[in-house]
Wavefront OBJ file of the C-alpha trace (Angstrom):
o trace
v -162.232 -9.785 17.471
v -165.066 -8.141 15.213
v -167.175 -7.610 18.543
v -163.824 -5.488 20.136
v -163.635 -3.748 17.383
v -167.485 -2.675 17.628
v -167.368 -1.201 20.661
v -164.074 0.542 19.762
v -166.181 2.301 17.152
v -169.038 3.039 19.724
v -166.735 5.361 21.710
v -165.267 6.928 19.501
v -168.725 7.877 18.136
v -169.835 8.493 21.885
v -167.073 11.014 22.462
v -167.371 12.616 19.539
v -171.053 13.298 20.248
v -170.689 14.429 23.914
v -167.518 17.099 22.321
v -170.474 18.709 20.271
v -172.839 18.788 22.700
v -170.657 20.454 25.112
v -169.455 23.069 22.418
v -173.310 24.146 21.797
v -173.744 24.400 25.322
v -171.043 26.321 25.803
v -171.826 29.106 22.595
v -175.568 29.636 24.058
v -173.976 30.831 27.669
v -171.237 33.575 25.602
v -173.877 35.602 25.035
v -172.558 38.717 21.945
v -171.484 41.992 23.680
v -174.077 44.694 22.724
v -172.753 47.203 20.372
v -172.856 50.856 21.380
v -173.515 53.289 18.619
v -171.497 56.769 19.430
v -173.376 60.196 17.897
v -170.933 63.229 17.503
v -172.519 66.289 18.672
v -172.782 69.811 16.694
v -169.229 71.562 17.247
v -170.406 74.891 19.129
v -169.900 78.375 17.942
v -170.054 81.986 19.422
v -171.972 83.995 17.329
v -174.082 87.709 17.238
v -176.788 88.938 15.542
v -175.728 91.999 12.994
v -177.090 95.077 14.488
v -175.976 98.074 12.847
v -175.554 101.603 14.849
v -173.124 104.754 15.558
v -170.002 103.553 16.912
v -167.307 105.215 18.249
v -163.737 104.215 17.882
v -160.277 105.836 18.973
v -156.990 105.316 17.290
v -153.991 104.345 19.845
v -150.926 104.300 18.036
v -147.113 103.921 19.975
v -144.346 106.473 19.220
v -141.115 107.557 19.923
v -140.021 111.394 21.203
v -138.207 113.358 19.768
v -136.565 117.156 19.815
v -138.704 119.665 18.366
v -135.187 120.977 16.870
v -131.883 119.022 16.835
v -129.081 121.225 15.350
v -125.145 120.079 15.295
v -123.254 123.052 16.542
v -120.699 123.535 13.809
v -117.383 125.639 13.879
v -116.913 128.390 10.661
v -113.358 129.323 11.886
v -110.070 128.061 13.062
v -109.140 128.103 16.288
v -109.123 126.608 20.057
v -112.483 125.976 21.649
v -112.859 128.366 24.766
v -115.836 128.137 27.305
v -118.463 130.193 27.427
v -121.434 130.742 29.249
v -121.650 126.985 30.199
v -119.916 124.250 30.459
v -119.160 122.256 27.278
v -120.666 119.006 28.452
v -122.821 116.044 27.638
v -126.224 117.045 29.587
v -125.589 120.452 30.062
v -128.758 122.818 29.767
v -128.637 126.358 28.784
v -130.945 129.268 27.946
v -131.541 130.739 24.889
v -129.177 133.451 23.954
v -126.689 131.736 26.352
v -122.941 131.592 24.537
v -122.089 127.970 24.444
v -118.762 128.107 23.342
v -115.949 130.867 21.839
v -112.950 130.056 19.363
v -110.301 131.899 20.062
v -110.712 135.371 19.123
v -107.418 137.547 19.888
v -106.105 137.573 16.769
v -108.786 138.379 14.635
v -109.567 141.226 17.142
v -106.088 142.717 16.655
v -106.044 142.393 12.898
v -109.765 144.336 13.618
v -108.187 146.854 15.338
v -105.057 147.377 12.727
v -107.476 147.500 9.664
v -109.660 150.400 12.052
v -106.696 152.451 12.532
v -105.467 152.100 8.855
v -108.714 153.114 7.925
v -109.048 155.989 10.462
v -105.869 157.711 8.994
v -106.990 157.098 5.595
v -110.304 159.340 6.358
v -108.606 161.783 8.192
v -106.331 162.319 5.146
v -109.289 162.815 2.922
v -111.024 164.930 5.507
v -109.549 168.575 4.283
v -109.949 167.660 0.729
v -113.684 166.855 1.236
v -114.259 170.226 3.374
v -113.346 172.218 0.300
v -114.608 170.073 -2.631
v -118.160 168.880 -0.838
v -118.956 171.063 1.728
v -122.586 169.863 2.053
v -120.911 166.386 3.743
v -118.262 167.538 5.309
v -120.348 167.687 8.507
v -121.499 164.440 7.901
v -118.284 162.680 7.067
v -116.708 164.453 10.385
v -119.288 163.178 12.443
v -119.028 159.356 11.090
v -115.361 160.026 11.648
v -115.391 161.198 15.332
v -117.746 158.290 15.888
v -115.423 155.080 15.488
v -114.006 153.648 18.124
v -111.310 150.840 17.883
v -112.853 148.665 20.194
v -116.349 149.101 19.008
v -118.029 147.909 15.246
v -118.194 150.751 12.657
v -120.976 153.157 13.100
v -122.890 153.178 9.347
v -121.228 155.084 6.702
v -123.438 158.257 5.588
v -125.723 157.412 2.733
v -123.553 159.272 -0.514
v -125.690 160.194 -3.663
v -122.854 162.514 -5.153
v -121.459 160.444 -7.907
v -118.286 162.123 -7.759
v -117.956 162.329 -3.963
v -118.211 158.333 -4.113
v -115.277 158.394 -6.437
v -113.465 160.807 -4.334
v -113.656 158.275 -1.721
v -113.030 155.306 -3.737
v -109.625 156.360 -5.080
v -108.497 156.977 -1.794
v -109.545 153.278 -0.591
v -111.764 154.104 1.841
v -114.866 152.526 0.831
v -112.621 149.565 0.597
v -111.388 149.474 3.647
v -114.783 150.549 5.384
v -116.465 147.130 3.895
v -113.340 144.701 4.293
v -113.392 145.510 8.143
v -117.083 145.177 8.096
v -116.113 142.035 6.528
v -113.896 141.042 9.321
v -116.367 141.884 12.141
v -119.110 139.523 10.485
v -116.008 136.775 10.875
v -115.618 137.510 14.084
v -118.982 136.628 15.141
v -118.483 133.684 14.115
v -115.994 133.106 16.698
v -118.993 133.301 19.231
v -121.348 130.313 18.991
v -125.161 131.187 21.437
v -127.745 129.022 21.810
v -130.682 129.739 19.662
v -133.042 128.173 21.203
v -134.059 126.807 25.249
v -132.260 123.365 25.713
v -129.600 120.890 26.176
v -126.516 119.575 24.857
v -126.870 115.768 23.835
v -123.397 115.114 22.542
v -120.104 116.789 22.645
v -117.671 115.970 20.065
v -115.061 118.597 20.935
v -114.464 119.528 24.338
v -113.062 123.104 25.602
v -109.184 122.941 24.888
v -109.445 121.167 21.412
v -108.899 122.487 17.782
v -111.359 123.073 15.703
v -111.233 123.517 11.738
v -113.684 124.836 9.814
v -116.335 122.231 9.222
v -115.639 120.423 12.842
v -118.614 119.523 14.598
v -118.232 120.645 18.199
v -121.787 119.258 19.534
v -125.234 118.411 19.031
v -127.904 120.667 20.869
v -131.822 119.807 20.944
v -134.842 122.267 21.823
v -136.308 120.844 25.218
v -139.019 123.158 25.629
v -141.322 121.725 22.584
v -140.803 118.188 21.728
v -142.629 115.860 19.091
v -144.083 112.532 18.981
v -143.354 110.652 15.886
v -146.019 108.024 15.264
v -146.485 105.470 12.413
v -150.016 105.701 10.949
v -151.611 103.452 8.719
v -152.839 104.685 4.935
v -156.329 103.693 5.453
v -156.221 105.311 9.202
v -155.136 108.829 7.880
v -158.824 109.596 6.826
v -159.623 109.923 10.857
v -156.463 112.439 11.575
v -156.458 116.025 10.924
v -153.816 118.920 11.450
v -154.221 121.106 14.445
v -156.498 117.820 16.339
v -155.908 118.163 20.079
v -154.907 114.441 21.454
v -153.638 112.468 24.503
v -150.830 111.331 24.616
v -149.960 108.886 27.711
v -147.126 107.013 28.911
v -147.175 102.949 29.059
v -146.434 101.507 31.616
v -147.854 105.073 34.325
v -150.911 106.872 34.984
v -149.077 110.061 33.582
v -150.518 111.796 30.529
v -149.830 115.212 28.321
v -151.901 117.101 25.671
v -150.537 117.430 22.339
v -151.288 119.261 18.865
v -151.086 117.255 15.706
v -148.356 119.249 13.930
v -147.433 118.109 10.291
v -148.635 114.709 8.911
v -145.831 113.049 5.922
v -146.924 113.076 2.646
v -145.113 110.049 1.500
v -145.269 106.398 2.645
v -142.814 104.305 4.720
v -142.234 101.772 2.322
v -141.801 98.858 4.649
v -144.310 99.959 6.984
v -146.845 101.355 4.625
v -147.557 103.804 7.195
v -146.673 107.754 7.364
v -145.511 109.858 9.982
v -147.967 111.928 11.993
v -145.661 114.632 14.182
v -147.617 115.478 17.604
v -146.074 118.303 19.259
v -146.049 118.881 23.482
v -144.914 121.286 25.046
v -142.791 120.216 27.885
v -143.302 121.660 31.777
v -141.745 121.319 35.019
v -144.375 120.113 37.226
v -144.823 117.106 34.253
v -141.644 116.456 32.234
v -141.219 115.051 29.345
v -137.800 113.826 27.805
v -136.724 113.158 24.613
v -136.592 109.066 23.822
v -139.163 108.721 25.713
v -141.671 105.798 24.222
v -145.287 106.890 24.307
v -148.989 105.637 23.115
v -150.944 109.115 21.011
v -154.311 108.329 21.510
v -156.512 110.741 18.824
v -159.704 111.400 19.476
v -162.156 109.295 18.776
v -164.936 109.334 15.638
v -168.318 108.420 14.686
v -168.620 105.815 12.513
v -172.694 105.322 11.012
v -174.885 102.388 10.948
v -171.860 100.044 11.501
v -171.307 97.079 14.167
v -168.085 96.008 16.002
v -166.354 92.615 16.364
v -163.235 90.804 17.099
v -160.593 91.195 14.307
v -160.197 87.140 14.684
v -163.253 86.504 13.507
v -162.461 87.766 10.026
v -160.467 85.717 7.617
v -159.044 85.925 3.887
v -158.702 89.692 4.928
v -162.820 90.715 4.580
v -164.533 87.339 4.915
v -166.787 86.485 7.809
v -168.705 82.831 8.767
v -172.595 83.214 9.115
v -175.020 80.570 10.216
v -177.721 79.769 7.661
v -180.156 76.870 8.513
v -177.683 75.820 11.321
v -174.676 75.516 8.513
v -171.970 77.658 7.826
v -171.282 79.841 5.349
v -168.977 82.792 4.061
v -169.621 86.204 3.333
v -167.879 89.234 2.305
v -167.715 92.505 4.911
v -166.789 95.955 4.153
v -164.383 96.665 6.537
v -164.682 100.932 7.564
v -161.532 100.778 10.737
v -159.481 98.141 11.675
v -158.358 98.815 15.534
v -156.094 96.716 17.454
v -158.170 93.997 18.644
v -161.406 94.673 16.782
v -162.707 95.752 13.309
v -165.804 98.227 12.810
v -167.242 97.087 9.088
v -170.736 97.000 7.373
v -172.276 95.306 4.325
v -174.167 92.633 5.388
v -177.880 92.748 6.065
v -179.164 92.888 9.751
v -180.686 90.296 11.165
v -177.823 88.043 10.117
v -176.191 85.200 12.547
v -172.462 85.671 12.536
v -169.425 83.919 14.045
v -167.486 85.738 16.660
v -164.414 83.592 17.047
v -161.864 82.132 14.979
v -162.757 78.408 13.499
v -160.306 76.508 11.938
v -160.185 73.288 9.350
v -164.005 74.225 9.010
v -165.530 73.608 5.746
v -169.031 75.436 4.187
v -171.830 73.357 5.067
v -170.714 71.988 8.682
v -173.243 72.195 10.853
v -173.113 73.365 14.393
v -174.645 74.359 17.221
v -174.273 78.304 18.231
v -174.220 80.250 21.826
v -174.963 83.686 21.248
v -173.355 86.404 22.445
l 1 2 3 4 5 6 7 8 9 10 11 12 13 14 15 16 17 18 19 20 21 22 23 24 25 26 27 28 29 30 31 32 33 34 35 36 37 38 39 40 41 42 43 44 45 46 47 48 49 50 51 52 53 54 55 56 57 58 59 60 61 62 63 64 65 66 67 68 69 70 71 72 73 74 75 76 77 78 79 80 81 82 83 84 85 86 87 88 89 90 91 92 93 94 95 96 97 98 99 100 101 102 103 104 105 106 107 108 109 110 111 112 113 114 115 116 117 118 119 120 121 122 123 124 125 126 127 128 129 130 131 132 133 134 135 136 137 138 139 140 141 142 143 144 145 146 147 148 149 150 151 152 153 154 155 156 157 158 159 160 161 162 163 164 165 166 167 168 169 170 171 172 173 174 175 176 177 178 179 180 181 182 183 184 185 186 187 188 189 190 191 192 193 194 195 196 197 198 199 200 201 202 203 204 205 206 207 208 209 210 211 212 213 214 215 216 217 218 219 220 221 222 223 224 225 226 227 228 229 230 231 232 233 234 235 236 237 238 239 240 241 242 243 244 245 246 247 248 249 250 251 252 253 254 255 256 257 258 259 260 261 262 263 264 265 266 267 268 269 270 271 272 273 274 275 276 277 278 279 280 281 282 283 284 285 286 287 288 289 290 291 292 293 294 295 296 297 298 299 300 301 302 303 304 305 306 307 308 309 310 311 312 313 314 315 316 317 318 319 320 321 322 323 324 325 326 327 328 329 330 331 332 333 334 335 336 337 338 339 340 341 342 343 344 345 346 347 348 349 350 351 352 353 354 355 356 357 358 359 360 361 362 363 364 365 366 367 368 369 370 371 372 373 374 375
């Protein structure tokens, strides 16, 4: 029994042996996996070297055209609208001097005439009186006389210094009379509405056939021959624009182009913009239209900016701060910004010789190094 159990023991022993042998047999053939280190490289940067000189730089600003004159063609009397020279529509062009429209005009023509005649009998009544008290004027009160015609205005009454030939003629109501029908023909003019200016009619509020009232606005006329450009400038780009500068002015989306003047600049800021208005006149022509509404670019001319260097306007941040490379880390500086265009910036300040960064970098922090790619 003990010897049984003696070899039971011997296995076991035997098996546990040969278990660990074959585990440390095993471990030396699993030989570790060789670790691979991973070095990040140097982010790369464009960059320039700041080299000041003269630079040149145009301003290109977008507008939209407008009449040189817009005027709303307003009615002073009462009456129906008549046609006149033109028709009394939307569109419509007409000359300058042309009559646009008429209110009707009979019956202060006949009241005209009435007041004439009244006035006529009046003088004639004085006439005798005047040969035998002021003989020095009779000849030229006759002659003033014979010369108004009912259908014509009144000729200009003779100048009168004689004190009492003036109240001769003012207690028998004809100086009166003479200035309340000159009253009366200044109304009627205003029965006649002509075009003071070259242009077009842009809106009709009143056709021919309505009323008007005094007041009424018939239509809205705009100059075509001389039209404006109304551009938003910038404050700190008004320094480059002066009255009187000849500029280009183009159209967007063509090869067409037209020469303007600059005419008036504001003298007041767009609040919300923070820009004022900078008026470019043109003067339109057949062979090369231009129409009012039209959307165009006013390029002014350019200027000479000196001992300054252009970049890209993204590589400035915080409004006047720059990147520079210094011992192959970044760092800020400040710029002094002289024009701001539309995709790049002219500025100075720094010292030449300088390595600067040329495009945008984000999440970047003073001191990262990099590796640069000049320019």
């Amino acid at each position: 029994m003990k010897y049984r159990s003696l070899i039971t023991f011997v296995a076991i022993i035997v098996v546990i042996g040969g278990a660990l042998g074959i585990s440390s047999w095993l471990s030396t053939i699993n030989e570790k996996p060789e670790i691979t280190t991973f070095k990040k490289n140097p982010r790369l940067v464009q960059t320039t070297i700041v080299n000041y000189s003269k630079v040149g730089s145009a301003i290109e600003i977008p507008g939209r055209l407008v009449s040189g004159r817009i005027v709303d063609v307003i009615s002073e009397v009462q009456g129906e609208i008549l046609t006149g020279d033109i028709l009394l529509k939307t569109g419509q062009r007409f000359r300058k001097g042309q009559l646009i429209c008429k209110i009707y005009d009979t019956e202060q023509i006949l009241k005209i005439k009435a007041s004439k005649s009244r006035f006529l009998n009046a003088l004639a009544n004085a006439l005798a009186d005047i040969k035998f008290d002021y003989p020095a004027k009779y000849d030229d009160i006759l002659s003033f006389f014979e010369s108004i015609e009912i259908s014509k205005p009144l000729p200009e009454i003779p100048q009168i210094n004689d004190r009492s030939l003036r109240i001769f003629l003012a207690s028998r109501d004809i100086l009166n009379q003479y200035y309340t029908i000159q009253g009366m023909e200044e109304r009627l003019d205003r029965h006649y509405i002509h075009a003071p200016f070259d242009g077009s009619i842009m809106e009709v509020n009143l056709e021919a056939g309505g009323i008007a009232n005094p007041g009424t606005r018939i239509a809205k006329i705009i100059k075509t021959d001389i039209l404006e450009l109304e551009v938003p400038v910038k404050v700190e780009d008004l320094k480059w624009i002066t009255i009187g500068d000849r500029i280009t002015v183009m159209a967007e989306h063509t090869t067409q182009s037209w020469e303007g003047t600059v005419a008036r600049i504001s003298e007041f800021i767009n609040p919300d913009t923070q820009s004022a208005s900078v008026f470019v006149r043109i003067e339109n022509n057949k062979k090369n239209p231009v129409y009012a509404g039209m959307f165009l670019i006013a390029r002014f001319d350019e200027k000479t900016i000196l001992d300054a260097m252009e970049i890209p306007r993204q590589a400035v941040f915080n409004q006047n701060e720059i990147f520079i490379i210094q011992d192959s880390a970044i760092r800020k500086k400040t710029i002094a910004i002289q024009k701001i265009n539309k995709n790049t910036l002219i500025f100075n300040g720094l010292e030449e010789g300088l390595e600067i960064v040329t495009e945008p970098l984000i999440n970047v922090k003073e001191g990262t190094i990099v590796s640069t790619k000049r320019l």
